[in-house]
C-alpha positions in Angstrom: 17.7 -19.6 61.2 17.2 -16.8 58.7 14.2 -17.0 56.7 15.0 -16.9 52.8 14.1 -13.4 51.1 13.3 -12.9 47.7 13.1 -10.3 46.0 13.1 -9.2 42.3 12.6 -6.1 40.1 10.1 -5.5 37.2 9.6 -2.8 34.1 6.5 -0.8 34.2 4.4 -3.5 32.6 5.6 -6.2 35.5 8.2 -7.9 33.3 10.9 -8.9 35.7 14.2 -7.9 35.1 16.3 -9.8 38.3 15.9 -11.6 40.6 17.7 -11.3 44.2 17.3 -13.9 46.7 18.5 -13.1 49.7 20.7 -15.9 50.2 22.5 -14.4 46.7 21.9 -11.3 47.4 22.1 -10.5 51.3 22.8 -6.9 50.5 23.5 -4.7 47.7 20.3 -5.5 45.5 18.5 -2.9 43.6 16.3 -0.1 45.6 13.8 -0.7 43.2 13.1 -4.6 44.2 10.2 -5.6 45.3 9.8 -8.5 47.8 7.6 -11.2 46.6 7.0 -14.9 47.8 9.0 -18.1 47.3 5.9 -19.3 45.5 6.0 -16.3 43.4 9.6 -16.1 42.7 8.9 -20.0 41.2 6.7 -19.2 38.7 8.0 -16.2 37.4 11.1 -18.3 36.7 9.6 -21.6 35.6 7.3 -19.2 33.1 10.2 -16.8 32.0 8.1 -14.9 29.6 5.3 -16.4 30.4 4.1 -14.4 33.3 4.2 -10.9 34.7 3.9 -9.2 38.2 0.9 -7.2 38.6 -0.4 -5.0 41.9 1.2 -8.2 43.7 0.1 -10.7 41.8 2.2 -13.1 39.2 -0.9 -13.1 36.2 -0.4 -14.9 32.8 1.3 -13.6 29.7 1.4 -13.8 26.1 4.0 -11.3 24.0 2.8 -9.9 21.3 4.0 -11.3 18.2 7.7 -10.0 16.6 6.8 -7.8 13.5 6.6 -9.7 10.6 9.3 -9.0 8.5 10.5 -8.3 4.7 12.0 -12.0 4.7 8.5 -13.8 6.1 6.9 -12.2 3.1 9.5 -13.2 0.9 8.9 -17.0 2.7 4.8 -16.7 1.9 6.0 -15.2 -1.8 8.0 -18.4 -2.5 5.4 -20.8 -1.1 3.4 -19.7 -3.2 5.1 -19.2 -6.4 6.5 -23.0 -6.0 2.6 -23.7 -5.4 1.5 -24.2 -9.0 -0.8 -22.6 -11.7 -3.0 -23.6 -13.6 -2.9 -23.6 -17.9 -5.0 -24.9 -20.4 -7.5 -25.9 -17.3 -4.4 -28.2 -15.8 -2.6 -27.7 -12.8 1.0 -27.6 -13.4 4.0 -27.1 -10.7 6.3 -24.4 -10.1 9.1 -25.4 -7.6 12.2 -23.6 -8.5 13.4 -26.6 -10.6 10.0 -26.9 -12.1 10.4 -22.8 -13.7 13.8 -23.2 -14.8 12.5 -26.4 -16.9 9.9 -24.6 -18.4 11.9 -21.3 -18.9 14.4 -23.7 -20.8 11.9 -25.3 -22.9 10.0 -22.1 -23.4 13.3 -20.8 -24.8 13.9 -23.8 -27.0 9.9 -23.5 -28.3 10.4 -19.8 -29.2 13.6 -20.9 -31.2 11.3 -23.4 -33.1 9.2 -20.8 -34.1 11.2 -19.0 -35.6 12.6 -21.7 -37.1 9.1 -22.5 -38.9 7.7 -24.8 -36.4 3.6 -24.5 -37.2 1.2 -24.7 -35.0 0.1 -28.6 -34.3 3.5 -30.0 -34.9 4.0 -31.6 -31.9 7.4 -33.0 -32.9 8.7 -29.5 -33.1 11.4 -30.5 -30.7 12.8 -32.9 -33.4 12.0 -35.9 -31.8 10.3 -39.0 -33.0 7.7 -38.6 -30.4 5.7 -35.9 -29.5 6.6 -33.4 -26.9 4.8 -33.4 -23.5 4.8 -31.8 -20.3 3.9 -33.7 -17.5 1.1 -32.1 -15.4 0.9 -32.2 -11.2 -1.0 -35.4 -11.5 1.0 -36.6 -13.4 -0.7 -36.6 -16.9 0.8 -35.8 -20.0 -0.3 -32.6 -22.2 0.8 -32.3 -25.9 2.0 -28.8 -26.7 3.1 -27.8 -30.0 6.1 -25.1 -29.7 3.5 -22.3 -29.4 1.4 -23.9 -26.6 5.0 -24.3 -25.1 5.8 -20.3 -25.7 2.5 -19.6 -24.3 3.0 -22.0 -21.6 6.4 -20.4 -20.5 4.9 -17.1 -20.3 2.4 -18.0 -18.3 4.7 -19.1 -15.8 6.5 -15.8 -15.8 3.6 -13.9 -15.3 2.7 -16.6 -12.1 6.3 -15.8 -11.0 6.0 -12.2 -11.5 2.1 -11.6 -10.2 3.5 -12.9 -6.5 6.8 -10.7 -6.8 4.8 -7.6 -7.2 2.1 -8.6 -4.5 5.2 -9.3 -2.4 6.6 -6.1 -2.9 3.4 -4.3 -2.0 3.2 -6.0 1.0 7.0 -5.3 2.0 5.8 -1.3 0.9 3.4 -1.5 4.0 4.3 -0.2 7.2 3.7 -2.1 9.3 3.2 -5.4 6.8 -0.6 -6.9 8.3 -0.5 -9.9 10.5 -2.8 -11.7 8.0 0.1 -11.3 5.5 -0.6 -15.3 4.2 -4.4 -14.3 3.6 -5.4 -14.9 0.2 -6.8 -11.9 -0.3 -3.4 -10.1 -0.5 -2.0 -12.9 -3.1 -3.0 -13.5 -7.1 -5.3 -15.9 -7.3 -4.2 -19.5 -9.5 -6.5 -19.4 -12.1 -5.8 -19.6 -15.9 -5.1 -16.2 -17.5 -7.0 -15.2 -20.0 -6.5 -15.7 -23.9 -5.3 -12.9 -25.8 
């Protein structure tokens, strides 16, 4: 009986590239192959990426990480735009849904404004009741229609701070690893009276 032969071939770091046993590959296999054991040939094909072939040796592996890429900044610049911010020391949220409401009632407040809506009306909106926006935990916060204005543009300039961060992480070649530190993101504290 003929013993079983494998071989396979490897790049110059000892990633392997084929593998030719000889019961496949009786003949007509790369000059470059190298013979290695059954044992061997196991491994390297249980651990596909995993391991590497070193002076004769299979030895662990861990690839380096892909690059990070425009779109996994644009990911972290989402997560933390839908994240919240804070306004009038409460903690209100921003998920997509939650800007377009306040852009829309921003728009409605400004309207009231210049419709003569004073400051301390709270039933600008021409309700009954006084208007409210509901905060992360749930409370209810009075806003007149210029505590609404400011309130909308406050959320803009959340929105807007993480855009630009974004973009000057996208502007970095490459973009760092730590790109979700906090350090490269606005922090969500209130923004300061004008």
């Amino acid at each position: 009986m003929i013993e079983k032969v494998y071989r396979a071939t490897f790049t110059t770091d000892g990633i392997p590239t084929g593998f030719y046993p000889s019961d496949v590959w009786p003949t007509g296999y790369p000059e470059n192959a190298v013979e290695i054991t059954e044992d061997q040939y196991t491994e390297l094909l249980e651990y596909q990426g995993m391991r590497r072939y070193i002076d004769g040796e299979v030895v662990a592996y861990a690839p380096p990480p892909p690059p990070i890429t425009p779109d996994d900044v644009d990911a972290e610049r989402d997560r933390r735009i839908a994240g919240g911010f804070i306004f009038g020391g409460v903690f209100y949220q921003t998920r997509p849904e939650d800007l377009e409401n306040i852009a829309g009632a921003s728009t409605a407040a400004l309207a009231a404004i210049m419709n003569g809506a004073a400051p301390g009306d709270y039933r600008w909106h021409g309700s009954d009741t006084d208007f409210v926006w509901i905060a992360a935990d749930n409370s209810t916060h009075a806003m007149d229609a210029q505590t609404l204005f400011a309130f909308g543009q406050a959320a803009m300039a959340h929105k807007q701070a993480h855009i630009f961060a974004a973009r000057a992480l996208k502007d970095q070649d490459p973009i760092p690893a730590d790109y979700t530190d906090d350090k490269y993101w606005p922090i969500a504290e209130e923004p300061e009276a004008e």
